[in-house]
Structure formats: structure tokens, C-alpha cells
VOVEXPA-903555 format. One record per residue (C-alpha): residue number from 1; x, y, z; residue in one letter. Coordinates in Angstrom, 1 decimal, padded with zeros to 4 digits. Layout:
// residues N
<drenkol><pos>NUM</pos><x>X</x><y>Y</y><z>Z</z><code>A</code></drenkol>
...
// end
This chain:
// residues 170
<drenkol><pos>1</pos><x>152.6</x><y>042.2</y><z>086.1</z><code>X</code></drenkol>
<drenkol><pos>2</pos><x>152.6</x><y>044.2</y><z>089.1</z><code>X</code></drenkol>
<drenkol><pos>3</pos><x>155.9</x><y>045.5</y><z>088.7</z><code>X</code></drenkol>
<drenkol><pos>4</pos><x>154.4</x><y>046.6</y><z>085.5</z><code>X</code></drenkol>
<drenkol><pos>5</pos><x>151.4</x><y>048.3</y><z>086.8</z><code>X</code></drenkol>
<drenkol><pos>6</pos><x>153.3</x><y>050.1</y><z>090.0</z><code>X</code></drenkol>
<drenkol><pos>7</pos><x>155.9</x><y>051.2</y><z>087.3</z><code>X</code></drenkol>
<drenkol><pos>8</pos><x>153.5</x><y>052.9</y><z>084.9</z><code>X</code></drenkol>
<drenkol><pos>9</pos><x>151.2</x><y>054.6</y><z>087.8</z><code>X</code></drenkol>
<drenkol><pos>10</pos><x>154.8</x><y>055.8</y><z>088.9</z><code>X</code></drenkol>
<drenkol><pos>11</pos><x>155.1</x><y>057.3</y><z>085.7</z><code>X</code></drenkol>
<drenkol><pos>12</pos><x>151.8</x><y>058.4</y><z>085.0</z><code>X</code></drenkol>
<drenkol><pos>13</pos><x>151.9</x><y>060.3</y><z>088.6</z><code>X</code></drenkol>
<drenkol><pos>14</pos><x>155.4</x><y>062.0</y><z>087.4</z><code>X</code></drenkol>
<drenkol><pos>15</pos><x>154.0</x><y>063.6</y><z>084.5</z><code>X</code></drenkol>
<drenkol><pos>16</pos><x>151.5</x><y>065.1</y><z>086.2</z><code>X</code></drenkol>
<drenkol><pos>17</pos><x>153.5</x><y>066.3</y><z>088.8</z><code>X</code></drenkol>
<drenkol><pos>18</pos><x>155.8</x><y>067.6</y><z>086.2</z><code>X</code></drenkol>
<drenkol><pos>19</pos><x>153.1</x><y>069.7</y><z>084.5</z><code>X</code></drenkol>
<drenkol><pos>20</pos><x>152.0</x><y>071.2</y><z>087.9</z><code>X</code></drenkol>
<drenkol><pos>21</pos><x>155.5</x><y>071.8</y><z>088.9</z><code>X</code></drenkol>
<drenkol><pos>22</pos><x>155.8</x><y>073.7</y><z>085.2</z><code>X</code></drenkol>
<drenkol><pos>23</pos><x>152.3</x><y>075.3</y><z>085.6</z><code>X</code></drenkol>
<drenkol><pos>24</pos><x>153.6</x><y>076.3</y><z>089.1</z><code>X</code></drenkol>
<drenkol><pos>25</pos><x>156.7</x><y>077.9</y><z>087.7</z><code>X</code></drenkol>
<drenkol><pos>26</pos><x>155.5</x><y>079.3</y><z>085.2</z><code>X</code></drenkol>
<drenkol><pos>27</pos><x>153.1</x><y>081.6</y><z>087.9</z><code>X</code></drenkol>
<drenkol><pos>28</pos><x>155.7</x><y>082.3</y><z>089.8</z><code>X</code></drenkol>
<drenkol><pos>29</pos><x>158.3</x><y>083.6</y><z>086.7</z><code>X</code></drenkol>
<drenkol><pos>30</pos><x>154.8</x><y>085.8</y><z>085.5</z><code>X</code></drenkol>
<drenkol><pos>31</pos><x>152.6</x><y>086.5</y><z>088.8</z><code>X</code></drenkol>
<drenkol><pos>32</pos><x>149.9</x><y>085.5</y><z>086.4</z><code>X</code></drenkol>
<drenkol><pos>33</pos><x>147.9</x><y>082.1</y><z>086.8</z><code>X</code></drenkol>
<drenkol><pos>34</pos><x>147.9</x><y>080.9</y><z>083.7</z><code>X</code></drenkol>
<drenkol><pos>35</pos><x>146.3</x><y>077.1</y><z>082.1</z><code>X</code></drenkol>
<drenkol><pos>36</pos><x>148.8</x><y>074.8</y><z>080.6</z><code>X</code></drenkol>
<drenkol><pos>37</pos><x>146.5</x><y>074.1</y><z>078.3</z><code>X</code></drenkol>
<drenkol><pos>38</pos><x>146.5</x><y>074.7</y><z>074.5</z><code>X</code></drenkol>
<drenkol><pos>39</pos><x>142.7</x><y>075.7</y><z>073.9</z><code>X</code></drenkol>
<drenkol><pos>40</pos><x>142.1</x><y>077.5</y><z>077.5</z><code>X</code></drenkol>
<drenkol><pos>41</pos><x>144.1</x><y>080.7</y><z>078.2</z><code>X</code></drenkol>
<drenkol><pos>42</pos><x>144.4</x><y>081.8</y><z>082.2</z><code>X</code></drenkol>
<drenkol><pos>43</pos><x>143.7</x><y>085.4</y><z>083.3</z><code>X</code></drenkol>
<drenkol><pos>44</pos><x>145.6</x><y>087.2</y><z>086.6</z><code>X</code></drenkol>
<drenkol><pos>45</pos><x>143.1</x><y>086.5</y><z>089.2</z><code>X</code></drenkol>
<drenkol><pos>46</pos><x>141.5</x><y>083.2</y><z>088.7</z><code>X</code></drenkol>
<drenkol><pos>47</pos><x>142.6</x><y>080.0</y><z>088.3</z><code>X</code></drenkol>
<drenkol><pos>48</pos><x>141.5</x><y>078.1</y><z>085.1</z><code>X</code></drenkol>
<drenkol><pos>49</pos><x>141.7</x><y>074.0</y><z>084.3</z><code>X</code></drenkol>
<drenkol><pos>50</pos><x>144.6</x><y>072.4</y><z>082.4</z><code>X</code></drenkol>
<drenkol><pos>51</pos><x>145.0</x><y>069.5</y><z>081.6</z><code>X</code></drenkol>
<drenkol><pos>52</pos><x>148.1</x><y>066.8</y><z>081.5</z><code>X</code></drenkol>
<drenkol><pos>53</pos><x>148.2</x><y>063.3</y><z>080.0</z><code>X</code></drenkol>
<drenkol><pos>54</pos><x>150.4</x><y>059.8</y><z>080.1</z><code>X</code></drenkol>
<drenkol><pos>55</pos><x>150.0</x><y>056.3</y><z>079.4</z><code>X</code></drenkol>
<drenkol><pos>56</pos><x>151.3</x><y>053.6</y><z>080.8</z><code>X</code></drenkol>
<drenkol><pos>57</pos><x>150.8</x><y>049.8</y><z>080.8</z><code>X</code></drenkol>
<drenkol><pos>58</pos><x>147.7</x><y>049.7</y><z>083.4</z><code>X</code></drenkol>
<drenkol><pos>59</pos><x>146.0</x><y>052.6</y><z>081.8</z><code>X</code></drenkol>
<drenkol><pos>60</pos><x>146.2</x><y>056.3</y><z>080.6</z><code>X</code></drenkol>
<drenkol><pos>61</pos><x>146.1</x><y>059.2</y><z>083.8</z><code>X</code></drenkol>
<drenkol><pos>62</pos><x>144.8</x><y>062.5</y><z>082.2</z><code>X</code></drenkol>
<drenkol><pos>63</pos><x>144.0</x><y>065.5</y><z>084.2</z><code>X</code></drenkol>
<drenkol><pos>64</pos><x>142.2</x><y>068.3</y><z>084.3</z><code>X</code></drenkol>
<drenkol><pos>65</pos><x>141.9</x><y>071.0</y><z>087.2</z><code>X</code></drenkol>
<drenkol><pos>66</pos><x>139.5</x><y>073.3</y><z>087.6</z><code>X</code></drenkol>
<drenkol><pos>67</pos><x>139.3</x><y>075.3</y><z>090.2</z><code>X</code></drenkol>
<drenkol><pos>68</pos><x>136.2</x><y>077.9</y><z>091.7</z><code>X</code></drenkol>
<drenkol><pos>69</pos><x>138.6</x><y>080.0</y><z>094.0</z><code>X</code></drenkol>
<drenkol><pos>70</pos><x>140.1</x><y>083.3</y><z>093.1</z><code>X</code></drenkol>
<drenkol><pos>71</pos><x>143.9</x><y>083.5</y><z>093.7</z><code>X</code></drenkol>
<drenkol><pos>72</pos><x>145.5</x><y>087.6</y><z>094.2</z><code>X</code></drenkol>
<drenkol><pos>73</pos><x>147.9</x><y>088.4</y><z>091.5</z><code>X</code></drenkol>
<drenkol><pos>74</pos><x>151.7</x><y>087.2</y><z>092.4</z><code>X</code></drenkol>
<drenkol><pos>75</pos><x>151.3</x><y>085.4</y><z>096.0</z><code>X</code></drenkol>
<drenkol><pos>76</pos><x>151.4</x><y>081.6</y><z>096.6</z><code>X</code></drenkol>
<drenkol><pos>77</pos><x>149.9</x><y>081.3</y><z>099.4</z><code>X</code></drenkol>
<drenkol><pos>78</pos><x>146.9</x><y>078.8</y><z>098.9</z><code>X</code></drenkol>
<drenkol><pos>79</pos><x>143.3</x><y>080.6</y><z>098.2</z><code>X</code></drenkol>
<drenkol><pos>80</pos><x>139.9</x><y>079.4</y><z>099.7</z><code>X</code></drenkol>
<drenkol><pos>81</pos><x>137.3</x><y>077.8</y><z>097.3</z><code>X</code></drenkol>
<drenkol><pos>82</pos><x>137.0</x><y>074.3</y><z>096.4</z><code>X</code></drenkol>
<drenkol><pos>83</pos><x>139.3</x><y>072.5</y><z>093.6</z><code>X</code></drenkol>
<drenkol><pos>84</pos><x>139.3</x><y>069.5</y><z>091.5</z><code>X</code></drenkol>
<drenkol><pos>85</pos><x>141.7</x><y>067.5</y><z>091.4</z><code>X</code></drenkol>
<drenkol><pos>86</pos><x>142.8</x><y>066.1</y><z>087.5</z><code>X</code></drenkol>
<drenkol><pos>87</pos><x>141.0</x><y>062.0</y><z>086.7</z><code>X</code></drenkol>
<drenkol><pos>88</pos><x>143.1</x><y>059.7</y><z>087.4</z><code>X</code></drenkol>
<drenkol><pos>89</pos><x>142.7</x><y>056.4</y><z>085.8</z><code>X</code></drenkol>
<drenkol><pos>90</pos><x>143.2</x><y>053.0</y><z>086.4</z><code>X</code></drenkol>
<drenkol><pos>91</pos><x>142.5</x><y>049.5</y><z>085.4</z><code>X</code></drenkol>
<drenkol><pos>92</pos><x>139.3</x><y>049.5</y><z>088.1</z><code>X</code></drenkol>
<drenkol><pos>93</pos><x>138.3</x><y>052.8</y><z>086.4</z><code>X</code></drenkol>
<drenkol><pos>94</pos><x>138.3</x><y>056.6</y><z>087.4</z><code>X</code></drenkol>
<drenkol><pos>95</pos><x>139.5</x><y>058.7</y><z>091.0</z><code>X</code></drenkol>
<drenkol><pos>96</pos><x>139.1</x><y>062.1</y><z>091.0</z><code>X</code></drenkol>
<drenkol><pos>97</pos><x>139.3</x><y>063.8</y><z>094.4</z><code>X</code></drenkol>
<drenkol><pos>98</pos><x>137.8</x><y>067.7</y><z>094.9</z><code>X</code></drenkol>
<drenkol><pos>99</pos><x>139.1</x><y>069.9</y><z>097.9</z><code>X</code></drenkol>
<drenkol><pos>100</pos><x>138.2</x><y>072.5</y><z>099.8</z><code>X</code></drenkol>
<drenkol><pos>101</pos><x>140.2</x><y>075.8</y><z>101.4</z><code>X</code></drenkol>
<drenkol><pos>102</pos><x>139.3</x><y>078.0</y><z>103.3</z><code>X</code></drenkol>
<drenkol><pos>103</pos><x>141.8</x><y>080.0</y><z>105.7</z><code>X</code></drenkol>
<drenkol><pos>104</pos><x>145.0</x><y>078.3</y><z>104.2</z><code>X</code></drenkol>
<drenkol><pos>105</pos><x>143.6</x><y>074.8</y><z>105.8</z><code>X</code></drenkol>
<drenkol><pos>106</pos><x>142.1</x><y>071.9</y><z>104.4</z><code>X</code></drenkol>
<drenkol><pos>107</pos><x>138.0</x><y>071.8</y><z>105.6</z><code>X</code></drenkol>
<drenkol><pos>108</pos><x>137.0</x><y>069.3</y><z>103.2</z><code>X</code></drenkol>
<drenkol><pos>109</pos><x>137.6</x><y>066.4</y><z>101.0</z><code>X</code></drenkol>
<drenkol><pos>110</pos><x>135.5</x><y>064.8</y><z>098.7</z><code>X</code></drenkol>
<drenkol><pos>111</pos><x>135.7</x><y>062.2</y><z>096.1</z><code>X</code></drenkol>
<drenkol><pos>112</pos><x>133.8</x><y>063.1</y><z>093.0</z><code>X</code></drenkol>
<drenkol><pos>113</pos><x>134.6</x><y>059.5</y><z>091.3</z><code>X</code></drenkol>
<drenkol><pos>114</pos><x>135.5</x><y>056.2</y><z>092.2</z><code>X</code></drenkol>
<drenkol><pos>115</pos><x>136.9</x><y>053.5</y><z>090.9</z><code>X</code></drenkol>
<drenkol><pos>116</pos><x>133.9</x><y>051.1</y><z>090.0</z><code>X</code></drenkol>
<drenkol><pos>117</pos><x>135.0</x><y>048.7</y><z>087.0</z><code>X</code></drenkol>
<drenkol><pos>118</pos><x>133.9</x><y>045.7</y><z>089.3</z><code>X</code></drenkol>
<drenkol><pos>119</pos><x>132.0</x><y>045.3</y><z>092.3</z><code>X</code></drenkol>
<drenkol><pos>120</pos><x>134.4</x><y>044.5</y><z>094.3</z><code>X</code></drenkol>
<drenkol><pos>121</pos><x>135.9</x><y>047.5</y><z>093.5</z><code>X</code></drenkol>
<drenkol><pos>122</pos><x>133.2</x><y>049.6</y><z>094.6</z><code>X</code></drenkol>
<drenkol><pos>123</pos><x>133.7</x><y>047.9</y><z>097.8</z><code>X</code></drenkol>
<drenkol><pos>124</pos><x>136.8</x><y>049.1</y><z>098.2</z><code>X</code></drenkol>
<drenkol><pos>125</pos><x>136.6</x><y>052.5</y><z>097.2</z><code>X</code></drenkol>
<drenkol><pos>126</pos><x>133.9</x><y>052.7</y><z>099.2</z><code>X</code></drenkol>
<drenkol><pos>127</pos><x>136.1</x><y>051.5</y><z>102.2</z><code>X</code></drenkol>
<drenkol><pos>128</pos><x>139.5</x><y>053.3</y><z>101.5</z><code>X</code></drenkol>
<drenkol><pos>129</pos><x>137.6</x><y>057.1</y><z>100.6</z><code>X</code></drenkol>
<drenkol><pos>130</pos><x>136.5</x><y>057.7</y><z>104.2</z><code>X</code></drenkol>
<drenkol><pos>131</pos><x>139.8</x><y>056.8</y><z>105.5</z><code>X</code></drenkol>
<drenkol><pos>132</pos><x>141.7</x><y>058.3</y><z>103.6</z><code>X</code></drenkol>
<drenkol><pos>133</pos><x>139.5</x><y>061.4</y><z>103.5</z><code>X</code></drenkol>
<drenkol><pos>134</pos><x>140.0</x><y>061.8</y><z>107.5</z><code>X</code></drenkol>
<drenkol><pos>135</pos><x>144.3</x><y>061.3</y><z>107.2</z><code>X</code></drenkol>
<drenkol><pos>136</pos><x>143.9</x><y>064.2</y><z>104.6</z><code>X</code></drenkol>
<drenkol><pos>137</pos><x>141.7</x><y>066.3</y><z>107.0</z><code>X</code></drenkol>
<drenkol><pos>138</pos><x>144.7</x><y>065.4</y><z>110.1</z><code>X</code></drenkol>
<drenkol><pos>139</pos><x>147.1</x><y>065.8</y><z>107.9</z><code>X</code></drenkol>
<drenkol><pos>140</pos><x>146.6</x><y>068.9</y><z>106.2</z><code>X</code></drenkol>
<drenkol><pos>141</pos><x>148.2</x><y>067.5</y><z>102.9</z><code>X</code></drenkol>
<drenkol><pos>142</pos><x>148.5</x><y>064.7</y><z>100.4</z><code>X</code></drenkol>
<drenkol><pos>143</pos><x>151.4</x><y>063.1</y><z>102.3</z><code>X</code></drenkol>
<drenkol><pos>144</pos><x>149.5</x><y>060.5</y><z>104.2</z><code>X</code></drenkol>
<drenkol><pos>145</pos><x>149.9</x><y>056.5</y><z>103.8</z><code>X</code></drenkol>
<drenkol><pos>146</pos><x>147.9</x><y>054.6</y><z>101.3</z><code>X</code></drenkol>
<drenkol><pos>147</pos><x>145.2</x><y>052.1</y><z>102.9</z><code>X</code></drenkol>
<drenkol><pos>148</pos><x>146.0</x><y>048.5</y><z>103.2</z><code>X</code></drenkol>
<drenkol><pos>149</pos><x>143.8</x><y>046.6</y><z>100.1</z><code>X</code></drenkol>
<drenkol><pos>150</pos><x>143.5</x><y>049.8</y><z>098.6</z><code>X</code></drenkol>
<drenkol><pos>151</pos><x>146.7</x><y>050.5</y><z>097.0</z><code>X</code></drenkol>
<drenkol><pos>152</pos><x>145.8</x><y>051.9</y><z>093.5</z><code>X</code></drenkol>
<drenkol><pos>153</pos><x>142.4</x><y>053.4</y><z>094.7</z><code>X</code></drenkol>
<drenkol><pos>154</pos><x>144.6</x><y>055.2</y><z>097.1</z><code>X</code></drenkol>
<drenkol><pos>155</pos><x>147.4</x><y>056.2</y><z>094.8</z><code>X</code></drenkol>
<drenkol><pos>156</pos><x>145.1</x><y>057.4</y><z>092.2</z><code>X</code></drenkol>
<drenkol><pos>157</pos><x>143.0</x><y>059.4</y><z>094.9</z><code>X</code></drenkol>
<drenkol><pos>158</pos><x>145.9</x><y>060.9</y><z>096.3</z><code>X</code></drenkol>
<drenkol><pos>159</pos><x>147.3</x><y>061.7</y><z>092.9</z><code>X</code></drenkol>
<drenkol><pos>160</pos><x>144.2</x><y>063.6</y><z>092.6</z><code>X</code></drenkol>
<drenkol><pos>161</pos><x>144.3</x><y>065.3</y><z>095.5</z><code>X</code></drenkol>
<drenkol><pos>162</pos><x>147.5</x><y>066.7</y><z>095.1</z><code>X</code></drenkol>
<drenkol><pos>163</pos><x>146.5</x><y>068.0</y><z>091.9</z><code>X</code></drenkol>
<drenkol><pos>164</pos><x>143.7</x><y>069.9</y><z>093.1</z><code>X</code></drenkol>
<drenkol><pos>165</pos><x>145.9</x><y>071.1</y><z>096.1</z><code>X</code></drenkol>
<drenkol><pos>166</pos><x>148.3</x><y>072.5</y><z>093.3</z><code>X</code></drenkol>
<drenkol><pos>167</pos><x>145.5</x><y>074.5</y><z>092.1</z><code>X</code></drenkol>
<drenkol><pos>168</pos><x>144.9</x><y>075.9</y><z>095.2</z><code>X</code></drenkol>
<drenkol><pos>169</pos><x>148.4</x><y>076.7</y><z>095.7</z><code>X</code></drenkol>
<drenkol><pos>170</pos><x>148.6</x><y>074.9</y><z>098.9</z><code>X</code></drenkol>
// end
């Protein structure tokens, strides 16, 4: 059973990744930013939501980022103004993770849901977020260990983040 569940986040994180990476390529091949999804269309300047789906034994991940930063025409450098991150779910419900840049760093990280099927669930979300909200902050990036007891809460959150620092272009 857990096999299950860490095999389907696995591949509920890839597709997302995918779509960013194809999102991302696409910007690059056009100098455009431009959504990847079917009823939004993207405009050179801003960055506009898209959104990505998969399914997997332990639940369904779909994502949508949004973003309130303007990016310049062409560059990749990463843009100030905070980002969401795409909802991530899981079987103890919803992580979705906004960040904020501003000077090509990371100032700020903040989790706009939390997985909160169950009470004890709440309690460790509402353990894991602040840690891992400070390894972000340290770290400058997504690539920072999960917490111990917190394994999905911490994938899904840093599935999230990642998202929204794709938007950003950092």
C-alpha cells in the first residue's frame, strides 16, 4: 500500500514537472509567456495560470499557477512578485504553497492550504509548514529534505513550491 501511494505521488509530481518543463520550453522557443492551458491564453509580459492534471492511486494532483509578477519579454531570469504554486492533493487533503521574489531571492513562503482531512493531520501540517518554510528560506530553492512524520505533507508542499517557483522563473 505504500509502495502504491509513493509510486503514484511519484507520478503525479512527474507530470507536473513535465508540463512546467513544456510550459518552460515553450517560453524559451517564443520569448512569450504563454498558459498551457486550453481556455486561458498568455500575453508577452505577464505570466498567466495553467493548469496540469494526473491521477494516481492515493489521489488526483491538479495544478494551477497563477502568478502577480510581471516577467520582461525573452529573459529567464526569475521576476519579483508573489506566485502560487499548482494544489497538490493527497489522501489527507489539499497543499498549495505561494512564494515570494523579490531581487532574484526567495523573501517569503507561505502555505495557502494544508492538508486537513483528519485532525491529526492538521497537526502535522501545522508542524512540518514552519520547518520547512525556514529550509526553503536557507535554501533558496525547493531542493531541501522532507520532514520526518511529514512525508506526503512535505512532498505535496514542495511539489507546490516548485511549481510556483517555475512561474517565477527561478
Amino acid at each position: 500500500m505504500r509502495t502504491r501511494a509513493a509510486v503514484a505521488t511519484a507520478l503525479a509530481s512527474v507530470g507536473i514537472l513535465i508540463a512546467g518543463w513544456q510550459s518552460g520550453a515553450h517560453v524559451s522557443e517564443t520569448g512569450a509567456a504563454t498558459s498551457t492551458s486550453l481556455s486561458s491564453t498568455g500575453s508577452s509580459g505577464t505570466t498567466s495560470g495553467g493548469s496540469t492534471s494526473g491521477t494516481g492511486s492515493s489521489g488526483t494532483a491538479s495544478g494551477g499557477s497563477s502568478s502577480s509578477g510581471t516577467t520582461s519579454s525573452g529573459t529567464s531570469t526569475a521576476t519579483s512578485g508573489s506566485y502560487d504554486g499548482s494544489s497538490v492533493q493527497t489522501r489527507y487533503g489539499t497543499v498549495q504553497v505561494q512564494v515570494t521574489v523579490q531581487g532574484g531571492k526567495i523573501t517569503e513562503v507561505k502555505a495557502l492550504q494544508l492538508t486537513d482531512a483528519e485532525n491529526r493531520s492538521a497537526q502535522i501540517s501545522a508542524y512540518a509548514a514552519p520547518v520547512l518554510r525556514s529550509e526553503v528560506l536557507q535554501a533558496q530553492s525547493a531542493n531541501v529534505q522532507t520532514v520526518g512524520g511529514a512525508t506526503i505533507t512535505s512532498d505535496a508542499y514542495l511539489t507546490s513550491l516548485q511549481a510556483a517557483l517555475d512561474a517565477a522563473h527561478f
